[in-house]
PDB file as gemmi writes it, atoms N, CA and C in Angstrom:
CRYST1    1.000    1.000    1.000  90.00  90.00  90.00 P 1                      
ATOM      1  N   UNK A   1       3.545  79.887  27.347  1.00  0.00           N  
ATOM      2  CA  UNK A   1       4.261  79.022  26.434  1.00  0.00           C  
ATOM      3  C   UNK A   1       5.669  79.590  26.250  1.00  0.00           C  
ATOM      4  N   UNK A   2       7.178  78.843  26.178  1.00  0.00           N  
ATOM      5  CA  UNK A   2       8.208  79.194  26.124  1.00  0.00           C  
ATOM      6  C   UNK A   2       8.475  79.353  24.437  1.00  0.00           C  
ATOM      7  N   UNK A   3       9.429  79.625  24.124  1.00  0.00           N  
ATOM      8  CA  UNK A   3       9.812  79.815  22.837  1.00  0.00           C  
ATOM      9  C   UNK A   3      11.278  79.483  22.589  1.00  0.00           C  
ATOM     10  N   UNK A   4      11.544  78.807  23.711  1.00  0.00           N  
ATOM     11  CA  UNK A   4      13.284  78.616  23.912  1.00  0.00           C  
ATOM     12  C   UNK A   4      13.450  76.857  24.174  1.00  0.00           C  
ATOM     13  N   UNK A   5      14.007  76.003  23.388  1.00  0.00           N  
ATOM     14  CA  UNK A   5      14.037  74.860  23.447  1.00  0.00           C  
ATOM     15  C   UNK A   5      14.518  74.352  24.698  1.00  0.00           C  
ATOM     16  N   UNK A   6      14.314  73.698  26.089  1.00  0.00           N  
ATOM     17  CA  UNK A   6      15.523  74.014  26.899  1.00  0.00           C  
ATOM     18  C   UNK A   6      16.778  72.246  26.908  1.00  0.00           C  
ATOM     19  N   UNK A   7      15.948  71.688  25.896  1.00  0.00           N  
ATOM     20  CA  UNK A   7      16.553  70.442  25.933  1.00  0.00           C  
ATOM     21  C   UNK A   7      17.700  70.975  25.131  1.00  0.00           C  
ATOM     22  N   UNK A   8      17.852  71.912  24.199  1.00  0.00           N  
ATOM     23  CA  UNK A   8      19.475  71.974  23.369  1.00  0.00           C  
ATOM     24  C   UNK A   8      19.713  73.297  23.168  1.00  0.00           C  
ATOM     25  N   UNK A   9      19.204  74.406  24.107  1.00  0.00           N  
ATOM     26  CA  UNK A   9      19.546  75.747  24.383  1.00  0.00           C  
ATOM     27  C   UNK A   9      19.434  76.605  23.168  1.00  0.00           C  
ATOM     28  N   UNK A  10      18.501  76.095  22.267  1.00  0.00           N  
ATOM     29  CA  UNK A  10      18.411  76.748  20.892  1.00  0.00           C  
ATOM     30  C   UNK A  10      17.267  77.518  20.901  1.00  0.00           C  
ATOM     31  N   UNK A  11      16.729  78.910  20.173  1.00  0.00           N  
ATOM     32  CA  UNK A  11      15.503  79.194  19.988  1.00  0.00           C  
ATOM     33  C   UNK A  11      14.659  78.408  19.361  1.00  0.00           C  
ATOM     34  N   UNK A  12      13.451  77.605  19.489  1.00  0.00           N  
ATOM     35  CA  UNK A  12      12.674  77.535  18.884  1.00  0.00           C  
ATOM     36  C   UNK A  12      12.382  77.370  17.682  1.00  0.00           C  
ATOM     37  N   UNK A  13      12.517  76.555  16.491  1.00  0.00           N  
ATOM     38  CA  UNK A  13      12.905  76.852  14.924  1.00  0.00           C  
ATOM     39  C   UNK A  13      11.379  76.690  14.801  1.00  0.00           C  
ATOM     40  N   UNK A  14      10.244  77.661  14.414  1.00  0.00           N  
ATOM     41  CA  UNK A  14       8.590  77.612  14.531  1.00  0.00           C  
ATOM     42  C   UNK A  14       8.538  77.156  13.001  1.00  0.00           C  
ATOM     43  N   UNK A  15       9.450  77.247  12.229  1.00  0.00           N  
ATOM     44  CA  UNK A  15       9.119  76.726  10.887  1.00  0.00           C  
ATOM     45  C   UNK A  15       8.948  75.455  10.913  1.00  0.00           C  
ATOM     46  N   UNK A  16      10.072  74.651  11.201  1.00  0.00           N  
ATOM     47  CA  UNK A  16      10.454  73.136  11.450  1.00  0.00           C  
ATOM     48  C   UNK A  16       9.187  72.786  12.098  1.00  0.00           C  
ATOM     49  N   UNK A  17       8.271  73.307  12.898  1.00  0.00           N  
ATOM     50  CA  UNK A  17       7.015  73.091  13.768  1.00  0.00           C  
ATOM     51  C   UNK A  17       5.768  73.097  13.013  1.00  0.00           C  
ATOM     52  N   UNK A  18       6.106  74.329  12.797  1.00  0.00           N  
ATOM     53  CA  UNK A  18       5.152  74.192  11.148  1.00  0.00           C  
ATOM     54  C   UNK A  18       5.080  73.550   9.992  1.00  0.00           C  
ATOM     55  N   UNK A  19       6.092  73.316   9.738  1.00  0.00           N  
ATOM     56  CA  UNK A  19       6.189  71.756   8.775  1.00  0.00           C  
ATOM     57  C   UNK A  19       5.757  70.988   9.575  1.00  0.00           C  
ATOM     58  N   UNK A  20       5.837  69.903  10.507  1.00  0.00           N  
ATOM     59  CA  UNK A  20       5.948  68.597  11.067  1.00  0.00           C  
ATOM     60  C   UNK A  20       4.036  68.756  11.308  1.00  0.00           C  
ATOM     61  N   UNK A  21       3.981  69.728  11.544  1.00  0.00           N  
ATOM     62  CA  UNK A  21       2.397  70.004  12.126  1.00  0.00           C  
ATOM     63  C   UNK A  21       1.558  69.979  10.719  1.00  0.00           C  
ATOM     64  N   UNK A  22       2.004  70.353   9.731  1.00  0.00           N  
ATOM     65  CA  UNK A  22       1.629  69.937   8.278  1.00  0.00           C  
ATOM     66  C   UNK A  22       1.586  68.921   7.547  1.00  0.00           C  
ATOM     67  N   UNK A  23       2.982  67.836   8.050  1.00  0.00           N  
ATOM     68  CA  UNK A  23       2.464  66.520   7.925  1.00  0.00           C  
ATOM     69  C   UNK A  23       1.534  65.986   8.623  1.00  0.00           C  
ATOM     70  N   UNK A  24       1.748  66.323  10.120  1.00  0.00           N  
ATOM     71  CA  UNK A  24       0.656  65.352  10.957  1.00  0.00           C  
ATOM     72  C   UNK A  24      -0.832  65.570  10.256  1.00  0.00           C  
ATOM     73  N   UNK A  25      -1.253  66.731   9.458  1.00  0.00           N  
ATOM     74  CA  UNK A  25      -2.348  67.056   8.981  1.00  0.00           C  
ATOM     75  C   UNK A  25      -2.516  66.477   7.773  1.00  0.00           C  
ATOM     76  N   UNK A  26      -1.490  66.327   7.015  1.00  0.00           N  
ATOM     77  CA  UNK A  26      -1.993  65.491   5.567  1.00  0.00           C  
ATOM     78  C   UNK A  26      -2.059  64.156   5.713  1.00  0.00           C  
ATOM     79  N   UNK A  27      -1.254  63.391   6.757  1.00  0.00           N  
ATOM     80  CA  UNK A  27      -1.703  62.273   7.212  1.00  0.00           C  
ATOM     81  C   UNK A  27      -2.797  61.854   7.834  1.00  0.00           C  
ATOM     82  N   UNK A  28      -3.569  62.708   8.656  1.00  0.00           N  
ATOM     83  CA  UNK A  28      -5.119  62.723   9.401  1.00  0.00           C  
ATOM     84  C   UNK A  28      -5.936  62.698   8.136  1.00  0.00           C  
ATOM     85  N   UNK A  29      -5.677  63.678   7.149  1.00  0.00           N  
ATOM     86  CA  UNK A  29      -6.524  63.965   5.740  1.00  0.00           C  
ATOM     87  C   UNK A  29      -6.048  62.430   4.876  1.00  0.00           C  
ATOM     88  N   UNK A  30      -5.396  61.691   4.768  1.00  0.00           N  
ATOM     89  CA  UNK A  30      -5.128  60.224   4.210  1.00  0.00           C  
ATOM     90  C   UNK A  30      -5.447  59.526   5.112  1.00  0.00           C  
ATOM     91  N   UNK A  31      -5.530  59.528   6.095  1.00  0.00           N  
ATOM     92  CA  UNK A  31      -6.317  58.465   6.577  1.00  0.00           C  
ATOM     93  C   UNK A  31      -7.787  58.919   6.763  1.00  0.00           C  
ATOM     94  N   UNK A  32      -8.473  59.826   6.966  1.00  0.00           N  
ATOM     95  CA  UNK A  32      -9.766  60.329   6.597  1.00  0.00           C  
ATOM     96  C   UNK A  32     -10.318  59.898   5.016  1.00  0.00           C  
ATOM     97  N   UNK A  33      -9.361  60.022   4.395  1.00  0.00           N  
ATOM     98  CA  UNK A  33      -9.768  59.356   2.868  1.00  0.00           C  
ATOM     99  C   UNK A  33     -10.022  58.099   2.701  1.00  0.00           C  
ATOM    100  N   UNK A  34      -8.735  57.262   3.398  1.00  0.00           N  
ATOM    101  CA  UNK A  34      -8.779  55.560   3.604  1.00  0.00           C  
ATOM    102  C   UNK A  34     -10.207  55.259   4.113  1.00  0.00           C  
ATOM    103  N   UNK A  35     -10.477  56.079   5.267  1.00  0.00           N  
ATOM    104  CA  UNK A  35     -11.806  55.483   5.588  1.00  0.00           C  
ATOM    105  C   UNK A  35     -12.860  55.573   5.504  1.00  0.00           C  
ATOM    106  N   UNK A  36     -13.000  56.819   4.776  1.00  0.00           N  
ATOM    107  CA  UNK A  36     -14.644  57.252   3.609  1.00  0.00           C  
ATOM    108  C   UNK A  36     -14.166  55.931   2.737  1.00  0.00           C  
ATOM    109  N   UNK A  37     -13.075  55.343   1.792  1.00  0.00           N  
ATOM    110  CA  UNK A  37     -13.064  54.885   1.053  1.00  0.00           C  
ATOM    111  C   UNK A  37     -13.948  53.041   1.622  1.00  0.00           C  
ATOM    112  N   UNK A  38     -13.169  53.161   3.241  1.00  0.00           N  
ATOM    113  CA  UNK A  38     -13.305  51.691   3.365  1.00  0.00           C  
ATOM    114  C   UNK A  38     -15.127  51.892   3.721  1.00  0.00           C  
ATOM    115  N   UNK A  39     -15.569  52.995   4.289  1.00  0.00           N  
ATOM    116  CA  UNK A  39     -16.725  53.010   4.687  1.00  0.00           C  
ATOM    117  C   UNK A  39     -17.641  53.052   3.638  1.00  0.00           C  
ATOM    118  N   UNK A  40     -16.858  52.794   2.301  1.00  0.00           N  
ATOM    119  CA  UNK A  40     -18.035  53.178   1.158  1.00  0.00           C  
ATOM    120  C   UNK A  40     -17.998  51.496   0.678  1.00  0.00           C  
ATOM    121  N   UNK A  41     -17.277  50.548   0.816  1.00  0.00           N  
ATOM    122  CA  UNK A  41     -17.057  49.285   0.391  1.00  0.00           C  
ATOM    123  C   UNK A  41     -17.991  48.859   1.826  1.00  0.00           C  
ATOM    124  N   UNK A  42     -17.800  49.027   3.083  1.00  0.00           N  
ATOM    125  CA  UNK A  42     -18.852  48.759   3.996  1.00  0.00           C  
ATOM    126  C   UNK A  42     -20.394  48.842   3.687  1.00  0.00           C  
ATOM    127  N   UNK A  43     -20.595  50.327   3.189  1.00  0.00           N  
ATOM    128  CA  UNK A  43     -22.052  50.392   2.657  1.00  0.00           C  
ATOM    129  C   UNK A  43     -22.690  49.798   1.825  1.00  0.00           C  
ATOM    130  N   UNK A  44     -21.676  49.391   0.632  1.00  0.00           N  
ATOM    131  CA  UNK A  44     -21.806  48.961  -0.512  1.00  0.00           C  
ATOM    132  C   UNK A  44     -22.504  47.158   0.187  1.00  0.00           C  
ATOM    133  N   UNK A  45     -21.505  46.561   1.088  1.00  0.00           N  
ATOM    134  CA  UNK A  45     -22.051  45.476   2.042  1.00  0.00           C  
ATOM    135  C   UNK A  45     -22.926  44.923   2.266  1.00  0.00           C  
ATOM    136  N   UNK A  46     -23.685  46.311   2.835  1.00  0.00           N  
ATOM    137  CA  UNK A  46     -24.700  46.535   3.329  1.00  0.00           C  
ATOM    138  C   UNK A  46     -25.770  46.765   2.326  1.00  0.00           C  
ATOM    139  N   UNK A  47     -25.517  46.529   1.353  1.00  0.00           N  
ATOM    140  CA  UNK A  47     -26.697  46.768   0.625  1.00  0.00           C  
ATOM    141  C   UNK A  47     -26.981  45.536  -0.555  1.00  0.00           C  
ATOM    142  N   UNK A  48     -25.877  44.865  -0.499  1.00  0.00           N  
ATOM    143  CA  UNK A  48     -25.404  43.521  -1.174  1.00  0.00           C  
ATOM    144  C   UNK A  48     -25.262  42.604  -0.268  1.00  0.00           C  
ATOM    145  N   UNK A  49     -25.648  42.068   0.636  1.00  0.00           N  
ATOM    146  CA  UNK A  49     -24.921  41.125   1.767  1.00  0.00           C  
ATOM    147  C   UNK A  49     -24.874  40.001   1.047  1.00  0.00           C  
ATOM    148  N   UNK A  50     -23.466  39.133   0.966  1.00  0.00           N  
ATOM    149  CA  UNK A  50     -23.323  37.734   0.749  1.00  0.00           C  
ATOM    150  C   UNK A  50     -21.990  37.246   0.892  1.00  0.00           C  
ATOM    151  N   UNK A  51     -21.370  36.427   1.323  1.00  0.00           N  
ATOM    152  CA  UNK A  51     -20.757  35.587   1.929  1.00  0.00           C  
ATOM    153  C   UNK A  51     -19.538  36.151   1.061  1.00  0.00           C  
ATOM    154  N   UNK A  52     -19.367  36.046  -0.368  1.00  0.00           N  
ATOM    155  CA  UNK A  52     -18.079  36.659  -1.168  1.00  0.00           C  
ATOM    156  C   UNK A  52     -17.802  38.017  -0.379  1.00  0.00           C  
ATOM    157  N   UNK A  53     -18.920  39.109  -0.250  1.00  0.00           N  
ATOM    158  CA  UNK A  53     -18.745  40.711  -0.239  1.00  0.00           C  
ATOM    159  C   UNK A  53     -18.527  40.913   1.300  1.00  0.00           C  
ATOM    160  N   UNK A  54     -19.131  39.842   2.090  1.00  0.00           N  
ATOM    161  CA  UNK A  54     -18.467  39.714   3.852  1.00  0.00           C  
ATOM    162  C   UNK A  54     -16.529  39.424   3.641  1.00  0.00           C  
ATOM    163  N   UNK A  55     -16.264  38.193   2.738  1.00  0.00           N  
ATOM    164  CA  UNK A  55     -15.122  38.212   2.576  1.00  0.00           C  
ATOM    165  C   UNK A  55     -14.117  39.218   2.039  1.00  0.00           C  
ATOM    166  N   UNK A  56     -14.707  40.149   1.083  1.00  0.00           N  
ATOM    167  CA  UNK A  56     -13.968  41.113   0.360  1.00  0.00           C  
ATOM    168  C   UNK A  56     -13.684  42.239   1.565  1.00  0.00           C  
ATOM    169  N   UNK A  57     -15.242  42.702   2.110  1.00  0.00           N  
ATOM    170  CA  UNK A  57     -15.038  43.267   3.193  1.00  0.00           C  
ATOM    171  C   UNK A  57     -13.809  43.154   4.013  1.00  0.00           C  
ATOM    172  N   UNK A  58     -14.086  41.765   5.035  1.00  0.00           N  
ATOM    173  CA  UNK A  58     -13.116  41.631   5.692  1.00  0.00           C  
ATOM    174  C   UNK A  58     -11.712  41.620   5.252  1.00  0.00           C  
ATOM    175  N   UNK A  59     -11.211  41.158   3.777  1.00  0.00           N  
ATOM    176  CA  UNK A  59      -9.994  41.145   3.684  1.00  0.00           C  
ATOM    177  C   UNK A  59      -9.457  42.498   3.495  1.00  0.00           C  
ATOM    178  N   UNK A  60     -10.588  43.720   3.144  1.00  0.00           N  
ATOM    179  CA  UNK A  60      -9.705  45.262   3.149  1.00  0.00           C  
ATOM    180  C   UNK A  60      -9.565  45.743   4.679  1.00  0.00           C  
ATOM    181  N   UNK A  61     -10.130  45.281   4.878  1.00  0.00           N  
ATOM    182  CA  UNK A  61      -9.815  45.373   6.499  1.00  0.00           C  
ATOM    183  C   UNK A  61      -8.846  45.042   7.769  1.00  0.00           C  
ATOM    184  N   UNK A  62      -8.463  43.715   7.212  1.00  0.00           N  
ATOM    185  CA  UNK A  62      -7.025  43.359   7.419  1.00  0.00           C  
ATOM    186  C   UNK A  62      -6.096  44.230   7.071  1.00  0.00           C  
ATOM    187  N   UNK A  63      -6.100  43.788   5.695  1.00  0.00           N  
ATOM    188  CA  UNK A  63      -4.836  44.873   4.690  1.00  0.00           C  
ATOM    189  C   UNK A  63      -4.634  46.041   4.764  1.00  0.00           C  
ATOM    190  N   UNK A  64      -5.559  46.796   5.453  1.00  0.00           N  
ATOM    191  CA  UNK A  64      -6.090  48.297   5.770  1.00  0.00           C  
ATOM    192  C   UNK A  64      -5.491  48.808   7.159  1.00  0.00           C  
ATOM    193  N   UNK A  65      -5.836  47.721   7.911  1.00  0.00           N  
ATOM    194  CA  UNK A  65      -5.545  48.151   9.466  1.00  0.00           C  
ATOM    195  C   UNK A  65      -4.352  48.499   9.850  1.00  0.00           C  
ATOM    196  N   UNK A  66      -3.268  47.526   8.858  1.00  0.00           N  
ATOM    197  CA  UNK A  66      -2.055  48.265   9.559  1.00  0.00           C  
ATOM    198  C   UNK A  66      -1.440  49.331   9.050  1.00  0.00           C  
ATOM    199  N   UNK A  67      -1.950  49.635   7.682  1.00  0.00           N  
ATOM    200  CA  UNK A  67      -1.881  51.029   7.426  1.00  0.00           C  
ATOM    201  C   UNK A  67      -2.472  52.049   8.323  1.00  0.00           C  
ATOM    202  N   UNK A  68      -3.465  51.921   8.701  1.00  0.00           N  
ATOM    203  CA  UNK A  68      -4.372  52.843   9.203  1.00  0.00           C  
ATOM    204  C   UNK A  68      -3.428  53.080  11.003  1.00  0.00           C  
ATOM    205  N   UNK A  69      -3.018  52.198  11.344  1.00  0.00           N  
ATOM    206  CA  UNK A  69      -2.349  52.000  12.385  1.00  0.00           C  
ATOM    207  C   UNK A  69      -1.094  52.754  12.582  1.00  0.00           C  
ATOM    208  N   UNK A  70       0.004  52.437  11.542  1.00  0.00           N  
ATOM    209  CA  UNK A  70       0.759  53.365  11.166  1.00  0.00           C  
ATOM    210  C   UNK A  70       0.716  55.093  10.971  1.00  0.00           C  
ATOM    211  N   UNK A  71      -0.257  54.673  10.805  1.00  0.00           N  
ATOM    212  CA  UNK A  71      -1.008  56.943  10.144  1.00  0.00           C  
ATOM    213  C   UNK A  71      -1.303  57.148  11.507  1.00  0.00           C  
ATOM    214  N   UNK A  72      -1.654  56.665  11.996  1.00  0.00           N  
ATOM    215  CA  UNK A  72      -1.769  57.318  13.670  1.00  0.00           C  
ATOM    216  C   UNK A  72      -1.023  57.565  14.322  1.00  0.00           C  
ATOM    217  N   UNK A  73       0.010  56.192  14.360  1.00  0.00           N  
ATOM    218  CA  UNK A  73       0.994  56.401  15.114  1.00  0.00           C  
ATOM    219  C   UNK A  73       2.338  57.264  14.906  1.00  0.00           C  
ATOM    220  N   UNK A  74       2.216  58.038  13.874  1.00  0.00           N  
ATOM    221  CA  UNK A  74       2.861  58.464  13.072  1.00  0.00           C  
ATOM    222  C   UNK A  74       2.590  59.840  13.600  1.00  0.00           C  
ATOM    223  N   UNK A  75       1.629  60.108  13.264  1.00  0.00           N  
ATOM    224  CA  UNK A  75       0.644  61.505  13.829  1.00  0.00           C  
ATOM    225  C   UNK A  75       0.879  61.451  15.549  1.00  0.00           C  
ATOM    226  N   UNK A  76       0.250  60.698  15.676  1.00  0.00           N  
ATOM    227  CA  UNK A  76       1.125  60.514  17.503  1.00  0.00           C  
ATOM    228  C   UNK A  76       1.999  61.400  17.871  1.00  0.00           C  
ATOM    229  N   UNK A  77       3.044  60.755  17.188  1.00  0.00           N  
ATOM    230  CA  UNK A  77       4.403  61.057  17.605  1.00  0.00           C  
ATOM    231  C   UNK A  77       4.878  62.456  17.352  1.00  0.00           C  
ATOM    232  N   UNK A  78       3.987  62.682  15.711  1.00  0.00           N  
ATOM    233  CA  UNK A  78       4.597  64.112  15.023  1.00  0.00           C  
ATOM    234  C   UNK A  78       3.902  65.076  16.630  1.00  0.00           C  
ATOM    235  N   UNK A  79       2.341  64.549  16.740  1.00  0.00           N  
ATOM    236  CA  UNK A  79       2.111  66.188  17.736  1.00  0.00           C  
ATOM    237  C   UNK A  79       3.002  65.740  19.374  1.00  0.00           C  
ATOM    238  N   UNK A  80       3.350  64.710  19.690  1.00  0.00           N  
ATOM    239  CA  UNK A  80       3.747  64.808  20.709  1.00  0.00           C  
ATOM    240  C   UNK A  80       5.398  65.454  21.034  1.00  0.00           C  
ATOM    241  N   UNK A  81       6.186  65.195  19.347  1.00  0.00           N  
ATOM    242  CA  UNK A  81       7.457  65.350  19.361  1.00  0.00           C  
ATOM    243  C   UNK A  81       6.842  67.517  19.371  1.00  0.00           C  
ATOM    244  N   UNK A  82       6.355  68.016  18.719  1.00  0.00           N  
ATOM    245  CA  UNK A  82       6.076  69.269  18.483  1.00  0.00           C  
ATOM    246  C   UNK A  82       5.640  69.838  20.352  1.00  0.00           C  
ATOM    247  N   UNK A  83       4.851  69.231  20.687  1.00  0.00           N  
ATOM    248  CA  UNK A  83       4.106  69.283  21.978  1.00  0.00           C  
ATOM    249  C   UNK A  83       5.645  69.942  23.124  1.00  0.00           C  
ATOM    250  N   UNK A  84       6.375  68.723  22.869  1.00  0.00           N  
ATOM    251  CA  UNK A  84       7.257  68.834  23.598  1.00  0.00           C  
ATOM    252  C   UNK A  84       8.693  69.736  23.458  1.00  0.00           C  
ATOM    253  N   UNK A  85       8.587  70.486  22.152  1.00  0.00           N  
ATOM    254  CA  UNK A  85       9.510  71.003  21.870  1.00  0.00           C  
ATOM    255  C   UNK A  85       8.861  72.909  22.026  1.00  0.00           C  
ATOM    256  N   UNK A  86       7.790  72.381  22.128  1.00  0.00           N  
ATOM    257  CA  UNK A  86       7.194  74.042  21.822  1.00  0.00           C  
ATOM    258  C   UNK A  86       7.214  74.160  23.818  1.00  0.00           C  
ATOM    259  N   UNK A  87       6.289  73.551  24.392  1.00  0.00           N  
ATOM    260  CA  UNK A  87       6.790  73.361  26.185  1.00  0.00           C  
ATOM    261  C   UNK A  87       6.946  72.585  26.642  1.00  0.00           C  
ATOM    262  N   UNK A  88       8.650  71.840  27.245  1.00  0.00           N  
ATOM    263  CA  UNK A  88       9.157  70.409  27.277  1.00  0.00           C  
ATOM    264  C   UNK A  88       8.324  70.414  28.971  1.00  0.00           C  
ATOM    265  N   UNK A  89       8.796  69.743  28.906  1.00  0.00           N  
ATOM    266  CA  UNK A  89       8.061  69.384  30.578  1.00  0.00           C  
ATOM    267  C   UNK A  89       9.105  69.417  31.832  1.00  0.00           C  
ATOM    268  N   UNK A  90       8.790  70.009  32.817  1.00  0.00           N  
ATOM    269  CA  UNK A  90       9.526  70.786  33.703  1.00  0.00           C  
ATOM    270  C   UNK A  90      10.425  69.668  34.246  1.00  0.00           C  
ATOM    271  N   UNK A  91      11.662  69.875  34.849  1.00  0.00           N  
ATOM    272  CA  UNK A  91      12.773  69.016  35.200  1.00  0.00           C  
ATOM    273  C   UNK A  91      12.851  69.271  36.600  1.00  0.00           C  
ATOM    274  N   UNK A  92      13.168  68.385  37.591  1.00  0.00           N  
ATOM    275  CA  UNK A  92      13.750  68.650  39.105  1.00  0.00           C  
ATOM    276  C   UNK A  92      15.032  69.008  38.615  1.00  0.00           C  
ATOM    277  N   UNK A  93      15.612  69.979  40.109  1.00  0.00           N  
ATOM    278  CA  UNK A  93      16.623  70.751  40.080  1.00  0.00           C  
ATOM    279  C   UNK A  93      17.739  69.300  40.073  1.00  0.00           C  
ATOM    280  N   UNK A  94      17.378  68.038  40.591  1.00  0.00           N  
ATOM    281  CA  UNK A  94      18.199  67.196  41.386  1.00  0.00           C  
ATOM    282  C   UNK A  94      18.611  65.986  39.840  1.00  0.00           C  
ATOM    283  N   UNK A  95      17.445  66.415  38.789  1.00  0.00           N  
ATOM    284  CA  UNK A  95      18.152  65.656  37.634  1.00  0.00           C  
ATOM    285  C   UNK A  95      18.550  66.267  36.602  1.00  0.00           C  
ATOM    286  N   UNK A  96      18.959  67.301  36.497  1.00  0.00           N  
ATOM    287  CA  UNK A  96      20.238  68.003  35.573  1.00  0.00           C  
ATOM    288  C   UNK A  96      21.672  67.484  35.590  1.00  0.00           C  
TER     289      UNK A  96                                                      
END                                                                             
C-alpha cells in the first residue's frame, strides 16, 4: 500500500481518511436502523394482515427507498473515493 497521493503529489492526509471512513460507518449504522425500523412495521404486517396495514406497509416503502438509496450511494462513493486515494490505480507511461 502507498502512502503518497500520486494524483496531487501530496502525502497522504490519514486523518481526512479517517474521518470520511467514519462517516461511511455512521451512515451503514442509519441505514441499519432504517431497516430494523422498516423490518419491525413488516413484522408487525405479518401478524395483522389487512388491506389498510399492506397499504401502510407499502407506502413506507416507497418513502423509504430513496432514502435508503441515497445512504448507499453515499457510502459507495465515501469507500471508493478513500479506496482510491489510499492506492490510486496504476497509470500507462503513454497517459501522463
Amino acid at each position: 500500500m502507498k502512502n503518497v497521493s500520486t494524483t496531487v503529489k501530496k502525502p497522504l492526509d490519514l486523518n481526512n481518511t479517517l474521518y470520511e471512513l467514519r462517516k461511511a460507518q455512521g451512515s451503514l449504522l442509519a441505514l441499519c436502523t432504517m431497516l430494523d425500523e422498516f423490518g419491525e412495521s413488516v413484522c408487525w404486517f405479518t401478524d395483522k394482515q389487512s388491506h389498510d396495514n399492506a397499504l401502510m406497509v407499502a407506502c413506507a416503502a416507497s418513502s423509504d427507498f430513496d432514502t435508503w438509496k441515497f445512504v448507499i450511494y453515499c457510502v459507495r462513493d465515501i469507500i471508493a473515493d478513500q479506496i482510491a486515494a489510499i492506492d490510486p490505480p496504476e497509470t500507462d507511461e503513454g497517459e501522463k
